[in-house]
C-alpha positions, -999 to +999 in steps of 0.1 A: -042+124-084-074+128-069-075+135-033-109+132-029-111+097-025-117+083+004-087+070+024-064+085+004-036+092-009-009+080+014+017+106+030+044+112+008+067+106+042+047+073+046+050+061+011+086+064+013+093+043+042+063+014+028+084+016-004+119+006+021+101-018+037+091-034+009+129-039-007+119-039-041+143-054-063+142-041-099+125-062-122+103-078-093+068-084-092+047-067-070+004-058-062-009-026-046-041-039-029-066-005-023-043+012-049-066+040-042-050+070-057-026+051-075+002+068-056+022+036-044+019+017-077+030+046-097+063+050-070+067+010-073+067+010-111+099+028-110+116-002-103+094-035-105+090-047-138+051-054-133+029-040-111-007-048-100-027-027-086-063-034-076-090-016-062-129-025-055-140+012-064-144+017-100-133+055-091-100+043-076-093+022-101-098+048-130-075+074-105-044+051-106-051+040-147-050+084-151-021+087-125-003+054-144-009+071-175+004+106-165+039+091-149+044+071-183+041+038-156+031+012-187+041-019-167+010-009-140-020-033-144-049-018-132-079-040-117-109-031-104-121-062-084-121-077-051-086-085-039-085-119-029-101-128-063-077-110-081-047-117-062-057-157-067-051-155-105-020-127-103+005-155-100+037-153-078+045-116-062+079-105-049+061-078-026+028-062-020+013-033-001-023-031+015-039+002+015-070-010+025-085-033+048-116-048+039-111-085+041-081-078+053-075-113+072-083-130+038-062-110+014-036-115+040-039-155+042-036-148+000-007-131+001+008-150+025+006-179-002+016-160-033+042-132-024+077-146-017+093-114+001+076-084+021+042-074+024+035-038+040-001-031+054-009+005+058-033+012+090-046+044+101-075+027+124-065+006+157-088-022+150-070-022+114-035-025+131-044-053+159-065-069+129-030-069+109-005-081+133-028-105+149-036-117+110+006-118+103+015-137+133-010-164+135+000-168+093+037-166+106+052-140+087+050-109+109+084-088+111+071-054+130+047-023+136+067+007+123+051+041+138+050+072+120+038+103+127+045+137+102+041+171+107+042+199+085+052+236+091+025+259+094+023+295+091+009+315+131+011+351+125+043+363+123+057+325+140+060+290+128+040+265+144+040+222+132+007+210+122+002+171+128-010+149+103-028+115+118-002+088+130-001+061+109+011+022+115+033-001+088+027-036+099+056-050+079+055-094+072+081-114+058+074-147+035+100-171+030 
């Protein structure tokens, strides 16, 4: 996967706990919106039985069609577009993950119409996480802010030291 796109890709530590959040059931339906790197889709392919992942960057998109392709992930539609046009036509969703946050109040106030179970929005920016839950309550389907913050093991001479990686923020929603 190509990790010199911008944003991207997302923690292994904080894919894992999107991916719980999200309680995907196998066979569900479900939309990666800023796939990015494909990472996500390609983890949520494992067990939805179609996947949607859309991206406004050509480059992103033609990252998660090569990373869909590598992992064998046939059931990954890959669209590059904007989100809330796509997401209008996608038809109903089980779950989604948003990776990015352009338009982010809109693709919200989408998903919030078209997904019947969680949505997970991925922030890294403060603005993106008070844009989030303020977006998620007012549309009445905000759960919680999960924190995360990793840190890897570093080699320090002949010692150990923990090198942080930049705290991230799960905004997790709920639609009935």
């Amino acid at each position: 996967m190509d990790e010199g796109l911008r944003g991207g890709p997302t923690q292994d530590e904080v894919a894992a706990v999107a991916l719980w959040h999200l309680r995907l059931a196998p066979g569900c339906a479900f939309a990666d919106v800023g796939c990015g790197t494909g990472k996500i889709a390609v983890a949520a392919a494992r067990t939805a039985g179609r996947v949607l992942a859309i991206d406004r960057r050509p480059e992103a998109a033609a990252c998660t069609r090569v990373a869909a392709e590598a992992a064998g992930a046939e059931n990954i539609k890959t669209v590059c577009g904007e989100a809330t046009d796509v997401l209008a036509g996608a038809g109903p969703l089980d779950a989604a993950f948003v990776g990015g946050s352009r338009d982010l109040e809109q693709v919200l106030g989408v998903l919030a119409g078209t997904v019947r179970g969680r949505v997970v929005v991925d922030c890294v920016l403060l603005e993106t996480l008070h844009r989030a839950v303020r977006t998620m309550q007012d549309l009445g389907i905000f759960r919680e802010v999960v924190s995360l913050q990793v840190a890897r093991s570093h080699a320090l001479g002949p010692g150990m030291m923990m090198r942080p990686a930049n705290p991230v923020w799960l905004v997790v929603g709920e639609v009935a």
